[in-house]
C-alpha positions in Angstrom: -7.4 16.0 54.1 -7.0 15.3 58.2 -10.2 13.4 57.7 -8.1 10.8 55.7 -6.2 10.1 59.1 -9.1 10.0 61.2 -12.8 8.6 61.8 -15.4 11.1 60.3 -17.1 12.8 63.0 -20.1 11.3 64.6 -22.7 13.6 62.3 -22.9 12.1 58.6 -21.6 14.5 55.9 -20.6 17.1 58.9 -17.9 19.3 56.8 -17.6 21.3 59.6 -13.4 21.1 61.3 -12.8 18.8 63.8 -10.0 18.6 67.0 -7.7 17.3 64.2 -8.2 20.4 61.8 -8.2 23.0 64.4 -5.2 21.2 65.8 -3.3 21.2 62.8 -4.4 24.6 62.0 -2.9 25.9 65.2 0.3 24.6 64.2 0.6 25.9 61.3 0.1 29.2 62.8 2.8 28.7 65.3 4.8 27.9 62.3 4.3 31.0 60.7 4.8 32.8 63.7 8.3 31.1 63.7 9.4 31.8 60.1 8.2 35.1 60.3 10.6 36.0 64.2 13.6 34.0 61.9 12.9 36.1 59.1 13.1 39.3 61.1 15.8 38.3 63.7 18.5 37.3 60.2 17.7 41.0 58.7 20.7 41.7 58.6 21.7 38.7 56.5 19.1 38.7 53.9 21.6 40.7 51.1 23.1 37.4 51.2 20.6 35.2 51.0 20.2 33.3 47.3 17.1 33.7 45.2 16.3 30.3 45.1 15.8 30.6 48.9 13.5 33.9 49.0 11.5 31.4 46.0 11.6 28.3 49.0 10.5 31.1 51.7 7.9 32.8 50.0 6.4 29.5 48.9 6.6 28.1 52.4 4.8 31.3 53.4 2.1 31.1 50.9 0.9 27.5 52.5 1.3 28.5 55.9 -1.2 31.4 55.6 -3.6 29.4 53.5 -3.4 26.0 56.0 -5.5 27.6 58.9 -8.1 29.3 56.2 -8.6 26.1 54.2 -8.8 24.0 57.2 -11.0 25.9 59.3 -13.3 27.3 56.8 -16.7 25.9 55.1 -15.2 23.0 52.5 -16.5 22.1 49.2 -17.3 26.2 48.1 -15.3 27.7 44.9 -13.3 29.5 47.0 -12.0 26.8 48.7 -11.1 24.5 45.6 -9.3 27.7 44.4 -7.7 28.2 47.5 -6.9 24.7 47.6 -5.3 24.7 44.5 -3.4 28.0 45.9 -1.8 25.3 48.2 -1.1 22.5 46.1 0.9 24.6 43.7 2.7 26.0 46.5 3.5 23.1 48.3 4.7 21.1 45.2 6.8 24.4 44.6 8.0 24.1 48.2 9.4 20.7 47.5 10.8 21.0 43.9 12.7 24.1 44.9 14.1 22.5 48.3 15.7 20.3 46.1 17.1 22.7 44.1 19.3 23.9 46.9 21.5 22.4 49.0 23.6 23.7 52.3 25.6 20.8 52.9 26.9 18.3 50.7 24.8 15.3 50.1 26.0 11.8 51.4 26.2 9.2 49.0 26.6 5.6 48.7 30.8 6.6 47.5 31.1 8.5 50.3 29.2 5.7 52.9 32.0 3.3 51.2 34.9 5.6 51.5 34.1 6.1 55.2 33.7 2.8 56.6 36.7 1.5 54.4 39.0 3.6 56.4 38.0 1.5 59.7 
């Protein structure tokens, strides 16, 4: 996928990860390595946490392991199509449950219109 953003490297066909790859694979280890502090720092909160949320966390989690493997491993074996598809499903269920669940109201075009009337 980072070879969609970037030149292909210098040897034809090379499948093998460039700067890109192991750049982005480095963030999403970082990443991880954030959600997983959060998740132990607000320990004490999790009773209260919503379902929907673990659902948005645990999906998050699944792509953020998988990103480094996929990115920095041999491309175009079985396991990596599975593995990709792993990723897929969990980044599409990333999304569709973020939008399931909302901590602050939304802003609408009513509410835009109410606002600036008042001036």
């Amino acid at each position: 996928m980072a070879t969609l953003f970037l030149k292909a490297d210098a040897k034809v066909g090379s499948l093998a990860p460039n700067w890109y790859d192991k750049a982005l694979s480095a963030a999403a280890t970082l990443l991880l390595a954030a959600v997983v502090v959060a998740l132990a720092r607000g320990m004490a909160q999790w009773p209260q946490v919503p379902g929907v949320v673990w659902a948005h966390l645990v999906t998050v989690l699944i792509a953020l392991i998988l990103t480094p493997w996929m990115l920095l491993r041999p491309r175009g074996t079985k396991a990596h199509r599975l593995l990709g598809k792993i990723w897929v499903t969990a980044m599409v269920a990333t999304a569709a449950l973020s939008l399931s669940r909302r901590s602050t109201p939304a802003i609408s075009a009513s509410s835009i219109s109410c606002r600036s009337s008042r001036w």
